[in-house]
VEXPABA-808189 format. One record per atom (N, C-alpha, C): residue in three letters; x, z, y. Coordinates in steps of 0.02 Angstrom, whole numbers, padded with zeros to 5 digits, always signed. Atoms other than C-alpha are relative to their C-alpha. Layout:
ALAXZY
...
***
This chain:
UNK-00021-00069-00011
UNK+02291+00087-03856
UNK+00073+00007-00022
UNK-00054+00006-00007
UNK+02468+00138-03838
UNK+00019+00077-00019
UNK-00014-00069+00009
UNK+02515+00315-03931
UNK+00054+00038+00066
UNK-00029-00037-00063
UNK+02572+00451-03791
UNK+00040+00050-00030
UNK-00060-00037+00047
UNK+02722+00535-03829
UNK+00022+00084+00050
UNK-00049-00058-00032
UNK+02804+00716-03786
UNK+00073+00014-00036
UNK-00085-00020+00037
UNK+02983+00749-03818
UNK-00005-00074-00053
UNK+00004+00079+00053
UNK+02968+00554-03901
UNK-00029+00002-00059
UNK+00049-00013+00054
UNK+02832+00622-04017
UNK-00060-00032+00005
UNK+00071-00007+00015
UNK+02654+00582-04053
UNK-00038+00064-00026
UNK+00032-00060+00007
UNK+02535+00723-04070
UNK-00050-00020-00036
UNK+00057+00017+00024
UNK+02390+00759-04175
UNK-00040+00064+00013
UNK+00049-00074+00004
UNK+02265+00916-04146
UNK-00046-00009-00027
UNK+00087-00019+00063
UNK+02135+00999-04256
UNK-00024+00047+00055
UNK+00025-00054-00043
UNK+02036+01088-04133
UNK-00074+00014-00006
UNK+00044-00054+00007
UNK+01886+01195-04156
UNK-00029+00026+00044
UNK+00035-00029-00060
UNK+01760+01256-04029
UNK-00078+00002-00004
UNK+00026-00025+00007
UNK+01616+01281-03984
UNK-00070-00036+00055
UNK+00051+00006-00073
UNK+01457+01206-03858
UNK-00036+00025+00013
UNK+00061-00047-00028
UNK+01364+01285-03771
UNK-00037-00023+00079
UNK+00040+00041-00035
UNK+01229+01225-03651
UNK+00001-00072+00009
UNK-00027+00063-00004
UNK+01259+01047-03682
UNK-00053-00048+00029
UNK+00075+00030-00037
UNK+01128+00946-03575
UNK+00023-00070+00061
UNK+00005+00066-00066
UNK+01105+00770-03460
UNK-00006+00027+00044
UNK-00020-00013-00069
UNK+01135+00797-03276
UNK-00092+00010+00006
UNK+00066+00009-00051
UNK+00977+00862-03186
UNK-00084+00030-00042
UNK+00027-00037+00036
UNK+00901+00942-03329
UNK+00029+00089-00035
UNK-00026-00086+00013
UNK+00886+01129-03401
UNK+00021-00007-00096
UNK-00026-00004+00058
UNK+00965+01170-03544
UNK-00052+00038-00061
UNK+00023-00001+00053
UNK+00909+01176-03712
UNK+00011+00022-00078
UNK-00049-00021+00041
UNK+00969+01286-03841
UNK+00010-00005-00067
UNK+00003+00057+00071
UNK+00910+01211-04013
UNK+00033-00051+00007
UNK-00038+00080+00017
UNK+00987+01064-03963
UNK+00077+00008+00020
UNK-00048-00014-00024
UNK+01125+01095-03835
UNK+00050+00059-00016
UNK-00037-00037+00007
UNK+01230+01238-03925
UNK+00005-00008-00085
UNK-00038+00015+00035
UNK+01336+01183-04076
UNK+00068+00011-00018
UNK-00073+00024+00029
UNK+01492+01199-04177
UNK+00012-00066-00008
UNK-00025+00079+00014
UNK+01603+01053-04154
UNK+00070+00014-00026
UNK-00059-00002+00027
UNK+01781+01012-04233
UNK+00032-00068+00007
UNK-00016+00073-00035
UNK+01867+00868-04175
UNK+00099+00000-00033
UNK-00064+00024+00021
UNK+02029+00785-04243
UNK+00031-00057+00043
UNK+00001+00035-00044
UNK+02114+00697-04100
UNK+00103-00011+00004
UNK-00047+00011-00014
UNK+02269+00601-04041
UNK-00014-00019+00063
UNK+00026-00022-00069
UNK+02323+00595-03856
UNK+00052-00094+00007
UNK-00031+00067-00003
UNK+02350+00398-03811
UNK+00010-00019+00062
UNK+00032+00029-00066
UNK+02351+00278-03646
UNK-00027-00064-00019
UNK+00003+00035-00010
UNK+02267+00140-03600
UNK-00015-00036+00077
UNK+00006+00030-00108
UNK+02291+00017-03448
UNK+00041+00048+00029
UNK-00037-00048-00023
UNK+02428+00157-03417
UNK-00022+00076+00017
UNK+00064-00059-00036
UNK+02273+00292-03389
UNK+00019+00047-00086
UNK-00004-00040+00036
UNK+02319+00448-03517
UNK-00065+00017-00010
UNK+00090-00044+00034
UNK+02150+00512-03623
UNK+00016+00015-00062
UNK-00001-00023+00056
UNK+02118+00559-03792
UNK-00040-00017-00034
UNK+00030+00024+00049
UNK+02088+00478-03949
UNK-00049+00022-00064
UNK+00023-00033+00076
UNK+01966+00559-04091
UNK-00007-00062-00053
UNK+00013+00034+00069
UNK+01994+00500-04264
UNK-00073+00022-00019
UNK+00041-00020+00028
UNK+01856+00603-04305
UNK-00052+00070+00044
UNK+00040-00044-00029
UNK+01716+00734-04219
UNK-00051+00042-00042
UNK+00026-00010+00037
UNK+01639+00844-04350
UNK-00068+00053+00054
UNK+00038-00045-00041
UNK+01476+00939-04281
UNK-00067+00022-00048
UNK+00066-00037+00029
UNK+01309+01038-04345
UNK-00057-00020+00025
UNK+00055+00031-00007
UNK+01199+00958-04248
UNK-00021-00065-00014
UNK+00000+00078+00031
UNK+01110+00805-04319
UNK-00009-00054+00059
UNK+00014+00050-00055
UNK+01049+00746-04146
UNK+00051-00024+00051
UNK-00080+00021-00031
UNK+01227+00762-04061
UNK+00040-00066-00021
UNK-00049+00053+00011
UNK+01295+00667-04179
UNK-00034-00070+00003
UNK+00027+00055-00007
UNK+01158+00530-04176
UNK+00013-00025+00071
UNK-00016+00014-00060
UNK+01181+00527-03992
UNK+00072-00024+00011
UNK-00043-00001+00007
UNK+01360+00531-03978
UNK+00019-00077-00034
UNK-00024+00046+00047
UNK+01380+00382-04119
UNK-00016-00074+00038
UNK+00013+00038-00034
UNK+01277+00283-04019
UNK+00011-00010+00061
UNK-00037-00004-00046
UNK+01318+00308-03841
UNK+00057+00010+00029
UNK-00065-00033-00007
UNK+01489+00370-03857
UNK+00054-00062-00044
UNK-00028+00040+00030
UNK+01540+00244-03976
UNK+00064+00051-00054
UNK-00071-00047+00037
UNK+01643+00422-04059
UNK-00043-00001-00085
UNK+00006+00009+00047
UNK+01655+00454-04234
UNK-00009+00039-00013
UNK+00049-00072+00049
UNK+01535+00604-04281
UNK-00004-00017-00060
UNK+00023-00025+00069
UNK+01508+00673-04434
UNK-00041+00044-00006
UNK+00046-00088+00002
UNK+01369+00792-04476
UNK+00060+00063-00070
UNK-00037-00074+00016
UNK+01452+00967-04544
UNK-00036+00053-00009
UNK+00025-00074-00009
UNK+01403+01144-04602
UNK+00042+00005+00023
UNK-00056-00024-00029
UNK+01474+01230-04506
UNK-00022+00082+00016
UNK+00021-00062-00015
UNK+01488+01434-04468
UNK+00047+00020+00038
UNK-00064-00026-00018
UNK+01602+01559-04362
UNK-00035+00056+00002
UNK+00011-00070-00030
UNK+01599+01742-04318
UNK+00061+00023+00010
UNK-00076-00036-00054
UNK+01712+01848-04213
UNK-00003+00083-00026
UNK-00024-00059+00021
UNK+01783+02012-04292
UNK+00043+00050+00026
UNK-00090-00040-00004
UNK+01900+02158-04201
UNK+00060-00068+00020
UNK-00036+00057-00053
UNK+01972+02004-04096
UNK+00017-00059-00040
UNK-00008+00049+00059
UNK+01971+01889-04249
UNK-00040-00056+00009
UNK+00043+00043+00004
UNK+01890+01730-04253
UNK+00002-00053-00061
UNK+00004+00037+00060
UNK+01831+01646-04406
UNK-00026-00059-00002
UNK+00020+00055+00004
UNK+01796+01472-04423
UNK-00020-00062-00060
UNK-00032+00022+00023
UNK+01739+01374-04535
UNK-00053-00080-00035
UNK+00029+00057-00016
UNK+01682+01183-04572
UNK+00001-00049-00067
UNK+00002+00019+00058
UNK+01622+01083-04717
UNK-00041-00079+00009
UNK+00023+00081-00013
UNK+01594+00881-04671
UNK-00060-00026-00069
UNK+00055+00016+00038
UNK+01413+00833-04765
UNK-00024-00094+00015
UNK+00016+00071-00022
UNK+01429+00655-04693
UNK-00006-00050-00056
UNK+00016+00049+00044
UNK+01360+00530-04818
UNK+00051-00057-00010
UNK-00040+00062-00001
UNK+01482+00402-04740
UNK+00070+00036+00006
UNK-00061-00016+00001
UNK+01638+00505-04737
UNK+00005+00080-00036
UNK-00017-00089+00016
UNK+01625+00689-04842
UNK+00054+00016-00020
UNK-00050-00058-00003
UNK+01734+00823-04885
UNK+00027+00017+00033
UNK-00043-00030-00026
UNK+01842+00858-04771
UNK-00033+00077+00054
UNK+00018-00044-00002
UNK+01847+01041-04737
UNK+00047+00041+00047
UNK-00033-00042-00016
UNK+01916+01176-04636
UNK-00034+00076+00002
UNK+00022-00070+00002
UNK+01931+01360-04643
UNK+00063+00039+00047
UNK-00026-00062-00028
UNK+02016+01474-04522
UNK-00006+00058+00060
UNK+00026-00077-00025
UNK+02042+01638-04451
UNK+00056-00024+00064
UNK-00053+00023-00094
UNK+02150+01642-04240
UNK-00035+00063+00027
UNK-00031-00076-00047
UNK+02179+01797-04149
UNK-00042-00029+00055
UNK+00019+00005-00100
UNK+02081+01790-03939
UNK+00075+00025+00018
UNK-00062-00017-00029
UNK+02201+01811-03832
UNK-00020+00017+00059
UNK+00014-00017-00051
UNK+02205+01925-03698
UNK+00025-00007+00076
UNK-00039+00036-00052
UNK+02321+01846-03584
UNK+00001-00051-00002
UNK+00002+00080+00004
UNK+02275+01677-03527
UNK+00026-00030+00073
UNK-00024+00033-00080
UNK+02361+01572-03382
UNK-00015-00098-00023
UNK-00007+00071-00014
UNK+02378+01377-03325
UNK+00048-00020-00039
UNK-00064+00018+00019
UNK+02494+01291-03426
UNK+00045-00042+00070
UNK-00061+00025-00069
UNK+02646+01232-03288
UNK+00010-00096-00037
UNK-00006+00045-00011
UNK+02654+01050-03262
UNK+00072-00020-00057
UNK-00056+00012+00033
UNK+02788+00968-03379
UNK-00003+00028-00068
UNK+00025-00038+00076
UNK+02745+01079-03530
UNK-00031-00052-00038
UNK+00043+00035+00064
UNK+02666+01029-03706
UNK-00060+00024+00024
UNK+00061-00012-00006
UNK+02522+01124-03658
UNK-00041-00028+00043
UNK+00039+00034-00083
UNK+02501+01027-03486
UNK-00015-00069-00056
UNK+00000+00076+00044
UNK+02532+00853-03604
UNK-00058-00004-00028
UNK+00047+00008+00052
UNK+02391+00908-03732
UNK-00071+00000+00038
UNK+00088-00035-00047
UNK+02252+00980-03600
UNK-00006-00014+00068
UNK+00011+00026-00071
UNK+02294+00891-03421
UNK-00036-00073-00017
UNK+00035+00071+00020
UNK+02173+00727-03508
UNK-00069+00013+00036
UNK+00044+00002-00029
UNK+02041+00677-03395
UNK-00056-00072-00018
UNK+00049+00042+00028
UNK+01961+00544-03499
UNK+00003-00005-00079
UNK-00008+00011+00086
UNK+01914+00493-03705
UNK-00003-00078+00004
UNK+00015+00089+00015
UNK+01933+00319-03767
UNK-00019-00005-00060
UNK+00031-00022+00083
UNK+01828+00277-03914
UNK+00013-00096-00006
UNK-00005+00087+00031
UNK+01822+00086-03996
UNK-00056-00001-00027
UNK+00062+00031+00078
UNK+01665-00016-04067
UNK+00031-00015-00067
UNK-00021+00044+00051
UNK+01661-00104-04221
UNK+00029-00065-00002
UNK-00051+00085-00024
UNK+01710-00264-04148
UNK+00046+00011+00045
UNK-00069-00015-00031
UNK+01854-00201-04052
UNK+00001+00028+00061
UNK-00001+00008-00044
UNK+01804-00168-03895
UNK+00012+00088+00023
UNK-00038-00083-00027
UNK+01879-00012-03808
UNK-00025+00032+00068
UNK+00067-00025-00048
UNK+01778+00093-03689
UNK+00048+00068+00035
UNK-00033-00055-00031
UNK+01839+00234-03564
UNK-00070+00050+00046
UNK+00059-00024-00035
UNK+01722+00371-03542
UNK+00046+00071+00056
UNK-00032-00024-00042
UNK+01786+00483-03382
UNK-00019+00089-00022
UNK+00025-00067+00012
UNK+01773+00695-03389
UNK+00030+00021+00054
UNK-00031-00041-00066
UNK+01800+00829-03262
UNK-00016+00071-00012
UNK-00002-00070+00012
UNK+01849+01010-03282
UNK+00062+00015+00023
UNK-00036-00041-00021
UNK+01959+01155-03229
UNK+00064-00015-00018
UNK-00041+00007+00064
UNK+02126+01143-03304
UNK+00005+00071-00036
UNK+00012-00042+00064
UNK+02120+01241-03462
UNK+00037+00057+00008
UNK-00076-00085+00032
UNK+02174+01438-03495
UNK+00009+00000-00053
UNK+00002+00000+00065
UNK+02246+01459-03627
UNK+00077+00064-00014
UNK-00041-00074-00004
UNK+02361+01613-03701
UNK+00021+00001-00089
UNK-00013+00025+00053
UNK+02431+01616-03867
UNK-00016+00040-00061
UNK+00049-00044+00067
UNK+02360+01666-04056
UNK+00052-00020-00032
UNK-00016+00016+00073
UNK+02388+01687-04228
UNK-00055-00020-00029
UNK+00033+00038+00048
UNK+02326+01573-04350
UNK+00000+00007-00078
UNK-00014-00013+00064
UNK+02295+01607-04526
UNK-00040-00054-00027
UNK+00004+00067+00003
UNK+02263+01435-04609
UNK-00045+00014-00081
UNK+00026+00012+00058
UNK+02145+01452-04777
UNK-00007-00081-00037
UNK+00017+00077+00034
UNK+02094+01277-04813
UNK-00001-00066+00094
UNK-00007+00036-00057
UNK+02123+01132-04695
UNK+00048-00086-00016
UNK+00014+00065+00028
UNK+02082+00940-04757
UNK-00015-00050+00051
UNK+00038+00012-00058
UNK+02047+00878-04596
UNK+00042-00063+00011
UNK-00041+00048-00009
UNK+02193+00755-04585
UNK+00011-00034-00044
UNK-00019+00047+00049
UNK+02228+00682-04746
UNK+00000-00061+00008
UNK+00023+00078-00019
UNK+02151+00503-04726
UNK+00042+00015+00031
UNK-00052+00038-00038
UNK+02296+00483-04619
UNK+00052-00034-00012
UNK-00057+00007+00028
UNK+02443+00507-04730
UNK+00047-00005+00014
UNK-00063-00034-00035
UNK+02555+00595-04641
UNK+00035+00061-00031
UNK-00038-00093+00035
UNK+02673+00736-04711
UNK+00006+00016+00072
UNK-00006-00032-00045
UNK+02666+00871-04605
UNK+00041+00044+00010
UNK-00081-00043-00007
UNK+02816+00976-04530
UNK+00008+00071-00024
UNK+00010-00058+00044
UNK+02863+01127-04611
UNK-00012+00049+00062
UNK+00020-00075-00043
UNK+02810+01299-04532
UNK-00075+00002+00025
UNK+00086-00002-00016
UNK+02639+01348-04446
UNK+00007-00050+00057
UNK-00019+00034-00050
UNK+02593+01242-04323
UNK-00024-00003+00081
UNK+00004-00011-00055
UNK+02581+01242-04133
UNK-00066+00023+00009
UNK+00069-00019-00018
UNK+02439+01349-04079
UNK-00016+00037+00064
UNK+00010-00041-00073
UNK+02348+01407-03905
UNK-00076+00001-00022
UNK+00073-00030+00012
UNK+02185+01499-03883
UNK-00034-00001+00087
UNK+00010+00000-00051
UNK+02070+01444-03751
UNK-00082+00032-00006
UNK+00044-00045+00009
UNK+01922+01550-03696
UNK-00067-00044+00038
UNK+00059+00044-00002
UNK+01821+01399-03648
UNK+00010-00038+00075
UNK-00015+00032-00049
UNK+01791+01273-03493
UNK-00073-00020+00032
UNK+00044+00061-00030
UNK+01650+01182-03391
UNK+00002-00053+00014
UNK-00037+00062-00005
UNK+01659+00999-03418
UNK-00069-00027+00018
UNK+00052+00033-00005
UNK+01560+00864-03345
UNK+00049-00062-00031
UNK-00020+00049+00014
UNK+01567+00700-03416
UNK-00060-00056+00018
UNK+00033+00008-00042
UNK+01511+00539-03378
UNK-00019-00065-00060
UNK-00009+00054+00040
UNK+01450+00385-03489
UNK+00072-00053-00005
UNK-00092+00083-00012
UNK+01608+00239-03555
UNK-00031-00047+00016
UNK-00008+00063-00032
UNK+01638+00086-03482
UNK+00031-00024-00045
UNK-00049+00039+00041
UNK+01713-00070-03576
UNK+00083+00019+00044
UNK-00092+00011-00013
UNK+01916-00072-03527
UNK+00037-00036-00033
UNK-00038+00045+00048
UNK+01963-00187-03648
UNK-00042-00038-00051
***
């Protein structure tokens, strides 16, 4: 894998959301299982020249997601408490990693909805971060897998972020740039995806 650059950067996102109806092709949905808080810590890479997106990490609430996921996905769940609620256009978030093999890391914050949402325009950061039409995950023995996805391209419209606690990156050991940092508010998508393939 080959880090993907904007303006000759590397990117990292903490992003926060939400599933809902999450289900195998050809079946009905299931809402004990299929509707979860997830939290995902991701970098946006290529491989074989094909742009996707890397997770360091996938924190989630469900235990069977992530059993699934670990195994078929080859991604790197974590089980998580996790809670949110939406206030007077507020949204609270907030996530507490219970993973045996990786705990603590935590997040807490609050982000504005936004009532104006468009396409981000081609050439943009926002096209760079959210025009990815596949994930690449890695085994333990090296082997690098490309699983494909398909959805709308993303709305998205812009918030405020008020940042309480947010541990989510450390293990990296990166200083991070001064000021708040880049934020868009999306009001959700329909994605299909499809099992990975080896690619490497």
């Amino acid at each position: 894998m080959e880090i993907d650059t904007f303006d000759s950067a590397g990117w990292i996102g903490v992003v926060p959301f939400f599933m809902a109806a999450t289900r195998p092709r050809c079946m009905p949905p299931f809402p004990p299982v299929g509707n979860f808080a997830e939290l995902n810590v991701r970098t946006y890479v290529r491989v074989n020249g094909v742009a996707g997106v890397y997770f360091f990490s996938l924190d989630a609430c469900s235990p069977l997601a992530v059993k699934l996921a670990r195994r078929f996905f080859h991604l790197n769940y974590r089980h998580a408490r996790m809670s949110h609620r939406r206030e007077s256009g507020w949204i609270e978030y907030q996530s507490q990693r219970t993973d045996r093999l990786d705990p603590g890391a935590a997040l807490h914050v609050r982000f504005k909805s936004s009532d104006t949402m468009q396409t981000p325009a081609r050439g943009t950061l926002e096209s760079f971060l959210t025009d990815r039409w596949c994930l690449f995950s890695a085994s333990k023995d090296g082997r690098v897998f490309q699983g494909d996805i398909h959805h709308a391209p993303w709305q998205l419209g812009n918030t405020q972020v008020s940042i309480e606690t947010d541990t989510m990156t450390e293990f990296l050991n990166l200083s991070r740039p001064p000021g708040q940092p880049h934020a868009m508010y999306a009001a959700g998508v329909d994605v299909r995806a499809w099992l990975p393939r080896r690619v490497v």
